[in-house]
Structure formats: structure tokens, C-alpha cells
PAZAPA-4460 file (N, C-alpha, C; in steps of 0.05 Angstrom, whole numbers, plus 32768, in hexadecimal, padded with zeros to 4 digits):
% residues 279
    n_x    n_y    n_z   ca_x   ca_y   ca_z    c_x    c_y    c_z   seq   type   mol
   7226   7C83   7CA6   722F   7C9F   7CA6   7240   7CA5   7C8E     1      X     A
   723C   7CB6   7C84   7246   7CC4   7C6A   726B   7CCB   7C79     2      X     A
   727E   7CB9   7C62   729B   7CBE   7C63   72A0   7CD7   7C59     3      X     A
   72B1   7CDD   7C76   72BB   7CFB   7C74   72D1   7D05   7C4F     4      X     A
   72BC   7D0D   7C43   72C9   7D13   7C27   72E2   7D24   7C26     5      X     A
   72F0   7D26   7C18   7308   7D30   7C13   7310   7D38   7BF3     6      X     A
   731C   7D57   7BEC   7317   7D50   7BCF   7335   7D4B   7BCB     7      X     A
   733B   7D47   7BAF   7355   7D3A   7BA6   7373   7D4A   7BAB     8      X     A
   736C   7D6E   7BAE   737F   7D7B   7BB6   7372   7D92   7BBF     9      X     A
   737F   7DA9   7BC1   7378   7DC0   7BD0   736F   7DD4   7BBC    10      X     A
   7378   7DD5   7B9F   736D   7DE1   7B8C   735B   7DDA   7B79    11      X     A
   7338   7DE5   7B81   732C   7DDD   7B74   731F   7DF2   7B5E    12      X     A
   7322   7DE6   7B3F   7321   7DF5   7B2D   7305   7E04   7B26    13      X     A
   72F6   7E17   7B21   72D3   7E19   7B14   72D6   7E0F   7AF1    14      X     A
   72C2   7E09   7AE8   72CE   7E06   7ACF   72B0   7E07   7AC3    15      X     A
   729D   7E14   7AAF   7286   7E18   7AA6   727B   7E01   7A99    16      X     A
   726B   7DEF   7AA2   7263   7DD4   7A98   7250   7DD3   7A7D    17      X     A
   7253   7DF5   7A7A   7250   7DF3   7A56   7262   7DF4   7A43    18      X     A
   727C   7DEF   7A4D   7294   7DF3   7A3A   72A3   7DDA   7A44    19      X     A
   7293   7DBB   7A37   72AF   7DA9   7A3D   72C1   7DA6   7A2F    20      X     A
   72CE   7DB7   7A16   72E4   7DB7   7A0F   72F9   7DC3   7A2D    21      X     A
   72E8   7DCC   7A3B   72FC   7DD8   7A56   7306   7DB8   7A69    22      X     A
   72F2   7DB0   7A6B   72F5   7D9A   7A7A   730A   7D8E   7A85    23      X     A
   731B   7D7C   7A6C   7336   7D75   7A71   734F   7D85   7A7C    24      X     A
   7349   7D95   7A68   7360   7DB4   7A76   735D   7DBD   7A99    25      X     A
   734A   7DC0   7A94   733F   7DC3   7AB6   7347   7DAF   7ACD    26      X     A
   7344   7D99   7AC6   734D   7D7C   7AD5   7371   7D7E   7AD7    27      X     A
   7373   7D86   7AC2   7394   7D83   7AC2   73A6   7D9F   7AD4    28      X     A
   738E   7DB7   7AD2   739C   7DCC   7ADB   739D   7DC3   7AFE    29      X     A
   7386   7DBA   7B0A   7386   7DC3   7B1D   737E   7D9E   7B2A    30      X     A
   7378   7DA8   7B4C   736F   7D8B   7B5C   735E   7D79   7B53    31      X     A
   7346   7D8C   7B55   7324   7D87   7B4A   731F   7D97   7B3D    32      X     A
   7309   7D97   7B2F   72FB   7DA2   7B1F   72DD   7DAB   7B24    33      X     A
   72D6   7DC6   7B2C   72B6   7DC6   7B33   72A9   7DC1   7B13    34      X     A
   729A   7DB1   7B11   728B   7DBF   7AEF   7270   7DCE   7AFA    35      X     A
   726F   7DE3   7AF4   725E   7DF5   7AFD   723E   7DF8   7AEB    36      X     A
   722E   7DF7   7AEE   7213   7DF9   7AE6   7201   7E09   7AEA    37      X     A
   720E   7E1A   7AFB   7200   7E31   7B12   7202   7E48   7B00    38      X     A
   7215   7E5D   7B09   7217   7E75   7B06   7238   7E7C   7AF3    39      X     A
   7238   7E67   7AED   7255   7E6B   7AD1   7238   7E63   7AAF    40      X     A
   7229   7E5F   7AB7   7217   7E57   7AA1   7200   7E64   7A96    41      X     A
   71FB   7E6F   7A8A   71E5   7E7D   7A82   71C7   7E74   7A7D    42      X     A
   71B6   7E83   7A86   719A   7E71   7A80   7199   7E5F   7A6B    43      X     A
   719E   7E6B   7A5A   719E   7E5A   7A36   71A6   7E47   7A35    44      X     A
   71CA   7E47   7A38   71D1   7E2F   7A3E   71D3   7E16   7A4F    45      X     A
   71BF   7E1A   7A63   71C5   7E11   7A7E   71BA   7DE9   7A75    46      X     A
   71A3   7DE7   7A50   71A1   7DCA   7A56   71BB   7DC2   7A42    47      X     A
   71C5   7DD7   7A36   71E0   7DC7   7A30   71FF   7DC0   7A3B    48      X     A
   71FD   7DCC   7A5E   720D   7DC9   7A64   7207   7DB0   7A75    49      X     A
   71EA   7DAD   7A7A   71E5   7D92   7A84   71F0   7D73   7A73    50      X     A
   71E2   7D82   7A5B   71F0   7D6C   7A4A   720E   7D5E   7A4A    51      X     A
   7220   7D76   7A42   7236   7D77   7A45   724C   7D66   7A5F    52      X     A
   723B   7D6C   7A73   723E   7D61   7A8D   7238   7D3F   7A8C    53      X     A
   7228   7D2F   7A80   7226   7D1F   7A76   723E   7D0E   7A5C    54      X     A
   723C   7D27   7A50   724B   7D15   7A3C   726A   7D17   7A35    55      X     A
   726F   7D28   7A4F   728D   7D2A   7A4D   7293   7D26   7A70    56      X     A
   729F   7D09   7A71   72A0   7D06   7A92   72C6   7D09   7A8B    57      X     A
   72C1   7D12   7AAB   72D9   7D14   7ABF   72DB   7CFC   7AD1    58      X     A
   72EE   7CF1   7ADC   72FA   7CE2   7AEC   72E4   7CF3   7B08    59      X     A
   72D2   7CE2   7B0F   72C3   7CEB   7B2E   72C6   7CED   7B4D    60      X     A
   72EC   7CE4   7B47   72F3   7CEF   7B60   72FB   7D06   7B65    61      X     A
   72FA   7D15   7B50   7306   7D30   7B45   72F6   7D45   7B3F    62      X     A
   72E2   7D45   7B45   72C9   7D52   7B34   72BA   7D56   7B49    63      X     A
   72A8   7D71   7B57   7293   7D7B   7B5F   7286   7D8D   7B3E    64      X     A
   7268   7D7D   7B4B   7260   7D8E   7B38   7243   7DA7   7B4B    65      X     A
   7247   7DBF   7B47   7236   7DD0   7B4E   7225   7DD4   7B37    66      X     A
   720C   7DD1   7B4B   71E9   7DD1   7B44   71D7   7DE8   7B4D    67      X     A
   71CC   7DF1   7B3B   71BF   7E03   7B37   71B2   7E05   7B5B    68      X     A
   71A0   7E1F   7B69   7198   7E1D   7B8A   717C   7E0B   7B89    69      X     A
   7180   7E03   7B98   7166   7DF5   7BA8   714D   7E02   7BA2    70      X     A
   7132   7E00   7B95   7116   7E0B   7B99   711E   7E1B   7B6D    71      X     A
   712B   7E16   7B64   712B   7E20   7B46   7126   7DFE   7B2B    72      X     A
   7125   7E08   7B1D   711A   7DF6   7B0D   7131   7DEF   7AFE    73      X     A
   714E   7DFA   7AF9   7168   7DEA   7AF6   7175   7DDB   7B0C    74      X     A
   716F   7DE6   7B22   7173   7DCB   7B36   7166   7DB0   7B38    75      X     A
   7150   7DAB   7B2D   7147   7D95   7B2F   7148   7D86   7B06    76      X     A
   714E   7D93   7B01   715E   7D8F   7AE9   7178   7D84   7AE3    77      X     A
   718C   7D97   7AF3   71A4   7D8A   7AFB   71A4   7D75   7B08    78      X     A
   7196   7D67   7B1F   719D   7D51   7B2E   7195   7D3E   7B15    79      X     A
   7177   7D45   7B0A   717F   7D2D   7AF2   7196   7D25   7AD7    80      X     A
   7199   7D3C   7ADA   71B6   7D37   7AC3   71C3   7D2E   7ADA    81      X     A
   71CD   7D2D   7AEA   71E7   7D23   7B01   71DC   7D01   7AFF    82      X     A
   71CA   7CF5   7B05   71BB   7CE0   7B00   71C8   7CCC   7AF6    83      X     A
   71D2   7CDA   7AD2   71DF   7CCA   7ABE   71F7   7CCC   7ABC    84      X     A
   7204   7CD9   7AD4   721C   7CD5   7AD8   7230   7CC4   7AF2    85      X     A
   7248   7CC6   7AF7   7258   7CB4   7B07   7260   7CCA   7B1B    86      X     A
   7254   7CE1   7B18   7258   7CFC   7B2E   7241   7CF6   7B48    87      X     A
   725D   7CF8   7B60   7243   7CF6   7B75   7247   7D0B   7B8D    88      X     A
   7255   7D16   7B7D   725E   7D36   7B95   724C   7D51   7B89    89      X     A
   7242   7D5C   7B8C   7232   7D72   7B89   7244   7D8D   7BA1    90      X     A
   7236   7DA5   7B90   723D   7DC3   7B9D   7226   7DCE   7B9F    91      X     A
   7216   7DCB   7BB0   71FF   7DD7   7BB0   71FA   7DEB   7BB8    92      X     A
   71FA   7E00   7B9E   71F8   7E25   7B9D   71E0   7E2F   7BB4    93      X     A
   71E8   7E42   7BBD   71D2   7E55   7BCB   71C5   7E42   7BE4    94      X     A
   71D6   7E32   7BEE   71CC   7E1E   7C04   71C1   7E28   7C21    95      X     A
   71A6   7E2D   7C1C   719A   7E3A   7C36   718E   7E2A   7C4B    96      X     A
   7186   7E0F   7C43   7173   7E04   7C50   717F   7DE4   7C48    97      X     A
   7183   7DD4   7C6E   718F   7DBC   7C69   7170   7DAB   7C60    98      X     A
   7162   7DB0   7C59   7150   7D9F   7C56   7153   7D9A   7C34    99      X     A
   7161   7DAA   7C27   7159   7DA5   7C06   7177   7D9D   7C00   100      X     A
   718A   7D98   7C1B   71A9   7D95   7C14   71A0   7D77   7C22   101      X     A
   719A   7D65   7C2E   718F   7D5A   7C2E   717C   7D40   7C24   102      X     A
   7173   7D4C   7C0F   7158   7D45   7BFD   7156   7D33   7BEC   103      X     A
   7181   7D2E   7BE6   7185   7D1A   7BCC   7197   7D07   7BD5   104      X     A
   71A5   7CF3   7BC1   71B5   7CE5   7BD0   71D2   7CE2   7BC6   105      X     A
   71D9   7D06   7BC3   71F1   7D13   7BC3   7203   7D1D   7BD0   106      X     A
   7223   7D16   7BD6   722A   7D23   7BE6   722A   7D40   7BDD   107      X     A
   7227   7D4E   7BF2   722A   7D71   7BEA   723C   7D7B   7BF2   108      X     A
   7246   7D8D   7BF2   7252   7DA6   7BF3   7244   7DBF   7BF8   109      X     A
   7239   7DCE   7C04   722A   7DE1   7C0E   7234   7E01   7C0D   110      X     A
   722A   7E06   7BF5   7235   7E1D   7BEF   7226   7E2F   7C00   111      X     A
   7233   7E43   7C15   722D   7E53   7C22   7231   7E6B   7C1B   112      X     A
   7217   7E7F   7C10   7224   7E98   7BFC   720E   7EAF   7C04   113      X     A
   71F4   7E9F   7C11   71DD   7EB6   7C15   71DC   7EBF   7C33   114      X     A
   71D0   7ED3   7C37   71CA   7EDA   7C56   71B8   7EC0   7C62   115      X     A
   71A8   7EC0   7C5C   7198   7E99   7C6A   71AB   7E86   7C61   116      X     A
   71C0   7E82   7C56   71C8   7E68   7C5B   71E6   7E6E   7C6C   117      X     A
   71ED   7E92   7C72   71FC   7E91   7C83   71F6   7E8A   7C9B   118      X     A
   71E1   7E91   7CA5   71D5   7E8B   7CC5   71CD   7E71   7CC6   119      X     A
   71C4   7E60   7CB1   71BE   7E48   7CB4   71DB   7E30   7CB1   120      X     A
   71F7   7E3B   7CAD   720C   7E2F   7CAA   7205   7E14   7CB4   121      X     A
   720C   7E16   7CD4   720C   7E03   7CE1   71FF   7DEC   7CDC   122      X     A
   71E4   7DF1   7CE1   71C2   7DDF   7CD5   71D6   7DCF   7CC3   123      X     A
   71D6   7DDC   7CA0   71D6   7DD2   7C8D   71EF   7DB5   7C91   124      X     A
   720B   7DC5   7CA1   7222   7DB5   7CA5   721D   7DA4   7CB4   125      X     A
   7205   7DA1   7CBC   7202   7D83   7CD5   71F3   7D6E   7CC1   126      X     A
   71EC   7D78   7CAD   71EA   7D5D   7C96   71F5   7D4A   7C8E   127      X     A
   71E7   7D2D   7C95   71F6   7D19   7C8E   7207   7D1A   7C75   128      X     A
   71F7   7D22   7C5E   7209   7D23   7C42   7211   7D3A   7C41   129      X     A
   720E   7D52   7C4C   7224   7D70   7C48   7243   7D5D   7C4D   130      X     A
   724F   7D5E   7C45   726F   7D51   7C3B   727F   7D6E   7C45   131      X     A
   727D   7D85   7C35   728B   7D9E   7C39   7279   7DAF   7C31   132      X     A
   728D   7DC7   7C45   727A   7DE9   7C3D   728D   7DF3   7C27   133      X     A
   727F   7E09   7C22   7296   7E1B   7C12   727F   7E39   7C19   134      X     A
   7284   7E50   7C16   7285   7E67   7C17   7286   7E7A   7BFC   135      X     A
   726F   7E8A   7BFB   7277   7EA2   7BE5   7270   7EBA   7BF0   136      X     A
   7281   7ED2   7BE1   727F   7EE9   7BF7   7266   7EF6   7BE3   137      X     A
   7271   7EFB   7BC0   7261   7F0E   7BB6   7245   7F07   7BAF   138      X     A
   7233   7EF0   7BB6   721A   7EE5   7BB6   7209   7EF3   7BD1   139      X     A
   721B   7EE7   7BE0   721C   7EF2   7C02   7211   7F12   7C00   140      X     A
   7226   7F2A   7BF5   7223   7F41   7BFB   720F   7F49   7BE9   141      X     A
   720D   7F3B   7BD4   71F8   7F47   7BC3   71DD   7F3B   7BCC   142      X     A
   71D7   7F28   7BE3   71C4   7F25   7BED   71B7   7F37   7C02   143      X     A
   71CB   7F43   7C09   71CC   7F5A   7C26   71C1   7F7B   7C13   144      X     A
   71BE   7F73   7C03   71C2   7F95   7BF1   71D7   7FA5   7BE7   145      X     A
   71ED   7F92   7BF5   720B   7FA7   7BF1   7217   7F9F   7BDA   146      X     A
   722C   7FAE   7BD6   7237   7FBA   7BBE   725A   7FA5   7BBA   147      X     A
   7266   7FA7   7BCC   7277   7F99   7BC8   7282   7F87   7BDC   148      X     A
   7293   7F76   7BDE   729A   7F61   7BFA   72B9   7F6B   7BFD   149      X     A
   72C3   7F78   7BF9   72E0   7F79   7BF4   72E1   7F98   7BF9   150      X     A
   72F1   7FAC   7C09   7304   7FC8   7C08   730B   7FCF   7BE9   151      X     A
   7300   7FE6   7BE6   730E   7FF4   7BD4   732A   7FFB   7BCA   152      X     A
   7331   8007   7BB7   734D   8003   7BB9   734C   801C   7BCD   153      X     A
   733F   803B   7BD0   7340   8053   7BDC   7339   8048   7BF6   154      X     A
   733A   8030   7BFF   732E   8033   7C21   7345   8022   7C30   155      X     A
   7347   8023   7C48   7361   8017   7C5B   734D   7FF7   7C53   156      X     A
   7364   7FE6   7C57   7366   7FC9   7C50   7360   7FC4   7C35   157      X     A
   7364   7FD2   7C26   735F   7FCE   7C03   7365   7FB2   7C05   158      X     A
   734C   7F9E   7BEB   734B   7F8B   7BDE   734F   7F75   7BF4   159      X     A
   7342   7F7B   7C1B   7339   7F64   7C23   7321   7F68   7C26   160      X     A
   7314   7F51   7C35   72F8   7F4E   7C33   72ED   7F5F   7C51   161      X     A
   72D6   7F69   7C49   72CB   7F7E   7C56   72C1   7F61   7C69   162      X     A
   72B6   7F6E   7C8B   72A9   7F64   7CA1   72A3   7F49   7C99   163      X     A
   728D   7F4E   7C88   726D   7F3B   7C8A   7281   7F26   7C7E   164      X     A
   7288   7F21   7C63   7296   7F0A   7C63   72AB   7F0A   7C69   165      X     A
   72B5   7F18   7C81   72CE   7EFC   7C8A   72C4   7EF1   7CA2   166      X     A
   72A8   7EF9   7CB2   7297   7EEB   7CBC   727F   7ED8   7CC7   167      X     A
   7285   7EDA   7C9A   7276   7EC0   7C97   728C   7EA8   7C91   168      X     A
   7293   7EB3   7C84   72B9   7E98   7C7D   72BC   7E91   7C94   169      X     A
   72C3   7EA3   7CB3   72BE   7E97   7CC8   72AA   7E83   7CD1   170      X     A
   729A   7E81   7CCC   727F   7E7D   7CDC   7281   7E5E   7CC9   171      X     A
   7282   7E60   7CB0   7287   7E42   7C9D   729D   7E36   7CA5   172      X     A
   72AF   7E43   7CA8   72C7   7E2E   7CAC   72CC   7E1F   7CC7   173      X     A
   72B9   7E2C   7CDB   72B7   7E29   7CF1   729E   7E0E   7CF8   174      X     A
   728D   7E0E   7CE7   7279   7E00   7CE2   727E   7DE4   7CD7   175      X     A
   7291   7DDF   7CBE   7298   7DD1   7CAF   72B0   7DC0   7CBE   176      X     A
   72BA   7DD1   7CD9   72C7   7DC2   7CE9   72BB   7DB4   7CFC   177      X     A
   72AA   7DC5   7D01   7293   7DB9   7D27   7299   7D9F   7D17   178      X     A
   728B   7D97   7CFA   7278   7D7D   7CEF   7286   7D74   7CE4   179      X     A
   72A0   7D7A   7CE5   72B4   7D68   7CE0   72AF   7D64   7CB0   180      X     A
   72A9   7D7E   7CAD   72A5   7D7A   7C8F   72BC   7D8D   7C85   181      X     A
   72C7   7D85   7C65   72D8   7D9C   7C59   72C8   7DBB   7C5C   182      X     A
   72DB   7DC5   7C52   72DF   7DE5   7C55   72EA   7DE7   7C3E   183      X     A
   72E0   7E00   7C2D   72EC   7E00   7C14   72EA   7E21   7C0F   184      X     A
   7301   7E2E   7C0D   72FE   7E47   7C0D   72F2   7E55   7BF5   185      X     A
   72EC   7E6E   7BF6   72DF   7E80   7BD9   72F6   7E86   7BC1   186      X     A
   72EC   7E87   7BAA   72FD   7E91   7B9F   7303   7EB0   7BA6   187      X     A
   731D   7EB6   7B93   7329   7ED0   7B8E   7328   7ED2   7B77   188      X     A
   7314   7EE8   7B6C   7305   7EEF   7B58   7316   7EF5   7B46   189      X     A
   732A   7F0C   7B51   7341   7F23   7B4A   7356   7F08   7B3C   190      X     A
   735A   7F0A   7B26   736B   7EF4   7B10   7380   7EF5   7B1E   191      X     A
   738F   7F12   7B16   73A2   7F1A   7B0B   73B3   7F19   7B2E   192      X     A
   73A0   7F1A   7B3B   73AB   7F26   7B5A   73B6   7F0F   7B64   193      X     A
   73CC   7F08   7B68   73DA   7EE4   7B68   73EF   7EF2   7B8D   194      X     A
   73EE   7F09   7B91   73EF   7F08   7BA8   73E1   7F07   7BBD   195      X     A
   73C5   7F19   7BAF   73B2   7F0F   7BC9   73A8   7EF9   7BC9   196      X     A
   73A2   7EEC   7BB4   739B   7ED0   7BBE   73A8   7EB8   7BD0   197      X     A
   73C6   7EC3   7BC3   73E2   7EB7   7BD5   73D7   7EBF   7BF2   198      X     A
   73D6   7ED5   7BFE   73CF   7ED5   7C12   73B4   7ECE   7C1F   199      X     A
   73A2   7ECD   7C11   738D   7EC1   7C18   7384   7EA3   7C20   200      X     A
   739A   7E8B   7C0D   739D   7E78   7C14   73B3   7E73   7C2B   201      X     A
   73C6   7E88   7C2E   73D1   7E7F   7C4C   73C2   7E84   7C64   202      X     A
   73AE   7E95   7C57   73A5   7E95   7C71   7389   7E7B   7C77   203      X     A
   737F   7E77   7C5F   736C   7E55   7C63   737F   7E42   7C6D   204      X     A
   739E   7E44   7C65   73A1   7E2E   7C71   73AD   7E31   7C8D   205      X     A
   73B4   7E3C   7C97   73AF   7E4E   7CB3   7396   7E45   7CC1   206      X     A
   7380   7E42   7CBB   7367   7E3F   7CCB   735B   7E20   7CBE   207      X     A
   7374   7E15   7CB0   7365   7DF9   7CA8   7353   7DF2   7C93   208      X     A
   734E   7E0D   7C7E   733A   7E00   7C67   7348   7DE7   7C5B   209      X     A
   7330   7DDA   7C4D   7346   7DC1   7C43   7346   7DC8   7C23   210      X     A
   7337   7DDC   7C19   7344   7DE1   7BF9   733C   7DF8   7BF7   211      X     A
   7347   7E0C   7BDD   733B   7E22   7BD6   7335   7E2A   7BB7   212      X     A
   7320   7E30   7BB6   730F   7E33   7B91   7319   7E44   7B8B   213      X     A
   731C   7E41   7B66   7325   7E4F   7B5A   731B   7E55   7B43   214      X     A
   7322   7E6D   7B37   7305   7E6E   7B1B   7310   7E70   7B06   215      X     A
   7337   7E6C   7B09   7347   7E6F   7AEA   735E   7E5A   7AF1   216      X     A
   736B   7E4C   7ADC   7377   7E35   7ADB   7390   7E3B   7AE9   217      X     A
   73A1   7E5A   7AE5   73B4   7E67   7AF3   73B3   7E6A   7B13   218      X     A
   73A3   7E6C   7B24   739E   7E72   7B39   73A3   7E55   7B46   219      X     A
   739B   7E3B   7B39   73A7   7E27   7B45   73CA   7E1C   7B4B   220      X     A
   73D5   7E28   7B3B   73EB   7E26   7B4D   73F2   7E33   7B6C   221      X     A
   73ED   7E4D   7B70   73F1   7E5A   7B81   73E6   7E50   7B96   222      X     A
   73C4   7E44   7B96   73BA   7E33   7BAA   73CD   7E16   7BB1   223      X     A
   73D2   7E0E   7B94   73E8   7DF7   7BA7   73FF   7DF9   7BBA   224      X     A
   740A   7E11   7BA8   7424   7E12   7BBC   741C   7E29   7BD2   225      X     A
   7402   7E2E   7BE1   740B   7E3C   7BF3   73F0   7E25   7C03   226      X     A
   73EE   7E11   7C00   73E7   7DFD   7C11   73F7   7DE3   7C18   227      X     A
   740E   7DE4   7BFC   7420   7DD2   7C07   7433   7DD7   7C17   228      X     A
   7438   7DC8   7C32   7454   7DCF   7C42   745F   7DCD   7C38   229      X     A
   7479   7DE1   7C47   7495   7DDC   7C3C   74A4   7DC1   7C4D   230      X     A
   74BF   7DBB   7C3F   74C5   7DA0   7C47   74CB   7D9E   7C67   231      X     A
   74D9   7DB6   7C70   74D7   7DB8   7C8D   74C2   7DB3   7C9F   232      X     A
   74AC   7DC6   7C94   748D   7DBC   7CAC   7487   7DA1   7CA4   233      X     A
   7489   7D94   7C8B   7485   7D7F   7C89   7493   7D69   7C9A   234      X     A
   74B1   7D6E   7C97   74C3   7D60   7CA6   74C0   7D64   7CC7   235      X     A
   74B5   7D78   7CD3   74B2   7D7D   7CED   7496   7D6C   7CEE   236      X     A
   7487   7D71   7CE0   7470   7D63   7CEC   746E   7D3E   7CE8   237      X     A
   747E   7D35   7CDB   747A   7D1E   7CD5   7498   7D0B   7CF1   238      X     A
   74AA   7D27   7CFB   74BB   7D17   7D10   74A9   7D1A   7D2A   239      X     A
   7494   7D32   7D2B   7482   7D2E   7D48   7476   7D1C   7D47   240      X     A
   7465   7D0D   7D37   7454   7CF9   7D3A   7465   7CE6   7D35   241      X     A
   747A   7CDF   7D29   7486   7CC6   7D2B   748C   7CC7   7D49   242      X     A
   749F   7CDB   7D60   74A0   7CD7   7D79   7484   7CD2   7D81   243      X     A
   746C   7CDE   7D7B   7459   7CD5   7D8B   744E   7CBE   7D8A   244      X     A
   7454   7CB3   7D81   7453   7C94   7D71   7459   7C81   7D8B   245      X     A
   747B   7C88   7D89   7493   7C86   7D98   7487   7C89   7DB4   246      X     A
   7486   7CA6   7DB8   747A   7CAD   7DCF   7465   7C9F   7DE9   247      X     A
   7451   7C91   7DD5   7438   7C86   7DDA   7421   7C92   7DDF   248      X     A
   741E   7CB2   7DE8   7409   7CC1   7DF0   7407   7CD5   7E01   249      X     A
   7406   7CEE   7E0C   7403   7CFC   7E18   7419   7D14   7E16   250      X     A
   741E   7D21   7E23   7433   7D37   7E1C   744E   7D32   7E15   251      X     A
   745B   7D35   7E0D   747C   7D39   7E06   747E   7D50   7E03   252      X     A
   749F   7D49   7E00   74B0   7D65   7DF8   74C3   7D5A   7DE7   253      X     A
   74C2   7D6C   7DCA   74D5   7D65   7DB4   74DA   7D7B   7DAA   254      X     A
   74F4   7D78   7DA5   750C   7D93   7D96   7504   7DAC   7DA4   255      X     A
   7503   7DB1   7DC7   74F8   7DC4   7DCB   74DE   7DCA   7DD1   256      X     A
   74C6   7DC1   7DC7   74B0   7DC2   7DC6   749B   7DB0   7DD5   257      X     A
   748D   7DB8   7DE4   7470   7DAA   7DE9   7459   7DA4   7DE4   258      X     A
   7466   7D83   7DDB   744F   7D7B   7DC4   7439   7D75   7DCB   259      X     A
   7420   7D78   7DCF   7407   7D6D   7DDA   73F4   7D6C   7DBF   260      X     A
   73D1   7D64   7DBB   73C6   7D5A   7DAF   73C1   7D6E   7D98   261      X     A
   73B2   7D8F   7DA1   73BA   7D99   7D87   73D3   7D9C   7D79   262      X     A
   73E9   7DA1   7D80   7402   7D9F   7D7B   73FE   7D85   7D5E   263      X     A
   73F7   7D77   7D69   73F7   7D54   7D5B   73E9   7D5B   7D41   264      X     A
   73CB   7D65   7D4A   73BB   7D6B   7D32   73C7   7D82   7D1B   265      X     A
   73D4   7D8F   7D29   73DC   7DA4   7D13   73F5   7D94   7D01   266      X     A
   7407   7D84   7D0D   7418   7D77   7CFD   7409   7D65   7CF2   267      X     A
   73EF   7D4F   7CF5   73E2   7D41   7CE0   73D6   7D4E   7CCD   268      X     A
   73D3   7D66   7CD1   73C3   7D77   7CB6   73D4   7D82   7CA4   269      X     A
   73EC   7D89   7CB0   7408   7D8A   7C9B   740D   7D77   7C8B   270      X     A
   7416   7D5D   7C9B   7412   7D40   7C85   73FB   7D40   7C72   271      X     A
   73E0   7D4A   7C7E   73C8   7D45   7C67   73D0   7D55   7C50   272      X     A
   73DB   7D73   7C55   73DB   7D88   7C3B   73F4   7D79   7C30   273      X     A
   7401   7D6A   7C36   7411   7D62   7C22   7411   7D48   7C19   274      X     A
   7402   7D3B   7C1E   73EF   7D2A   7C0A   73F9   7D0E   7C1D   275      X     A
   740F   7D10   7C2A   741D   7CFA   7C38   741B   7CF3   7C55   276      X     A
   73FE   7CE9   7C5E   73FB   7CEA   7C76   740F   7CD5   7C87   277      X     A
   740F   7CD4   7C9C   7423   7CBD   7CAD   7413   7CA6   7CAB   278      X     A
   7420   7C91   7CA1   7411   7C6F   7CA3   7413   7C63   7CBC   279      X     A
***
């Protein structure tokens, strides 16, 4: 059975795998690094970013690299450039069908962005090698016919996300849990907007994503610190499980509180976002 993957932090960078002068900078800004092949790349350049991908490696515990969708003639292109490299995590764009997520002997990441690969979430996440989902809204809406995924600034809830995707973000993150795989939230397109995204990662980590993408080197701080606890929840969650340790198993009561098994889980996932689980 394929080990439950994990990436190196919560902010994971995009970075255009035709520009490896970006490379290093990218690695340093942020957790991971997607190198992208997909849709940061232009037809033209798409066999020199293959190249590139090749001849400028990254450290591969650090690195997803996203590949062109399943059934096109740069996807089967890309897996061969991936071939000659020490990359064995893949983002596989426009993931509709577990049979072509599946097909190689890559872990994936299952980019969930079209109307068929929203309804087929589940399917795809019960794949031995799907590792993690991730979610895109504006692939998604532009598959439906529509115009934008997000409120206007003139409409009540300006600059959140309209219905359909926060029902599919549901429906992935919900999926990526049944199967016990990461969850990796969408980016926030909007640069400059460092509050909504602030709030957008409190709210992934609220429902448990385990990282969130980003498409500028700036935006990775804000993902760190609004996935790292502060020293208090840290310190609260690391004295419940030391009593339950103590304890041996089943309900208590500490500082007030009734500790039972979710209780437990929510303080081990605190220790996880802060890199320091209990030994």
C-alpha cells in the first residue's frame, strides 16, 4: 500500500518549469515547490520547460511537479521527461478519470478543477497512488460556461467564492479525508489581497487541509503563519495527550474539559501543523 504522503510544509509554491533561474528562489521562498508544465507554460515552450526540469533538479522531497491532463500529447511527454529525473510526486492537471491517475507508477496528486472530475472526486481518491487532492475553482467554472468563481466587488459577499466552488472544495476535502489522502487547498489568485487569503487559510485549517498553493513567493508567508499554532494551542495540545498518555484511554477531564477521541485528534493535528508531533 502506497505511504500516506505528506508534503514538507503547508506552503506550497507554483513556479513555471520554463524559468529555472526561478527554481532556487522558489525552494527558498516557500515549503515545496510545484514546477508546473501545465498551464504556467506556453505551447512553444512547453519542450523547453521539459528540458529544464531535467537539468536543473531540486531536492525531491520538496518538489511536485504538475503535468500536462491525461488523453493530450504533453502529458505523455511529460511523464517521459519525469523518467530522467529523481521526481516521483506528480500534480495531475484536469484529473477526471481514476483510470489514467492510475496508469503510471507515480504518486499523484489529483488536481480536481473540471465538472467530471468534480463528481468523480471520490473514484479518483480511492487510488492506490492518488497521495493527495487539490482543487481549482477557475478551470472548474470555466468548464460550466460561467464567467467567474468569486462575488463581485458590487454584490453581497464580495471577493468570496460563489456556490459551485465552495461545494466542490467541500466535496475534495471531504474525499481526501474518507481515503485518508492530503488536501491541498486552491490558490488565491488576487496578489495583493494578503487579507483574504489570511482568511482563507484559517479557514483550511479549520476543516483540516494539510497545505495551501500559492502562485507568488509573498503569499507564502501568510500561509505559514496562519497554519502555524500559536504557542498556547500548541502548549494545550501537547499537555492533553501527554495526560492521555498518563491517562491510559478513554474519557477524562482536564483543565475543565472533556477530553475524548476527537478532542485527541484535533490536538494531534495541532502538533502536526507545527512540525513537532508527540514522540
Amino acid at each position: 500500500m502506497t505511504r500516506r504522503w505528506l508534503p514538507a510544509g503547508p506552503a506550497l509554491l507554483f513556479c513555471p518549469a520554463d524559468r529555472p533561474e526561478r527554481y532556487a528562489k522558489a525552494a527558498e521562498r516557500a515549503d515545496g515547490v510545484i514546477l508546473d508544465l501545465e498551464d504556467a507554460v506556453s505551447p512553444e515552450r512547453k519542450a523547453a520547460a521539459r528540458e529544464a526540469l531535467a537539468a536543473t533538479p531540486l531536492d525531491p522531497e520538496r518538489v511536485i511537479v504538475r503535468i500536462n491532463a491525461a488523453g493530450t500529447e504533453d502529458h505523455a511527454l511529460d511523464l517521459q521527461a519525469l523518467a530522467g529525473t529523481d521526481y516521483r510526486v506528480i500534480m495531475q492537471a484536469k484529473s477526471e478519470d481514476p483510470e489514467t491517475v492510475r496508469a503510471h507508477g507515480y504518486s499523484t496528486i489529483a488536481l480536481i478543477e473540471t465538472p467530471l472530475g468534480a463528481v468523480r472526486c471520490e473514484e479518483i481518491a480511492a487510488q492506490e497512488n492518488c497521495v493527495g487532492l487539490m482543487w481549482g475553482a477557475e478551470d472548474l467554472v470555466a468548464g460550466m460556461g460561467g464567467q467567474s468563481s468569486r462575488y463581485g466587488v458590487d454584490e453581497a459577499n464580495a471577493g468570496r467564492y460563489r456556490d459551485v466552488p465552495v461545494a466542490v472544495r467541500a466535496r475534495v476535502r471531504l474525499a481526501a479525508a474518507a481515503f485518508g489522502k492530503a488536501a491541498i487547498d486552491a490558490v488565491h489568485i488576487d496578489i495583493a489581497d494578503t487579507v483574504g487569503l489570511a482568511a482563507e487559510v484559517r479557514d483550511a485549517v479549520a476543516l483540516g487541509f494539510t497545505a495551501t498553493a500559492c502562485i507568488h513567493p509573498s503569499q507564502a508567508a501568510v500561509i505559514r503563519d496562519g497554519y502555524a499554532p500559536d504557542p498556547s494551542e500548541e502548549a494545550w495540545a501537547r499537555a492533553v495527550l501527554t495526560e492521555a498518555r498518563r491517562f491510559g484511554g478513554g474519557v477524562f477531564a482536564f483543565d475543565g474539559q472533556m477530553i475524548d477521541g476527537p478532542v485527541l485528534k484535533q490536538a494531534e493535528a495541532v502538533l502536526v501543523r507545527a512540525g513537532r508531533p508527540l514522540q
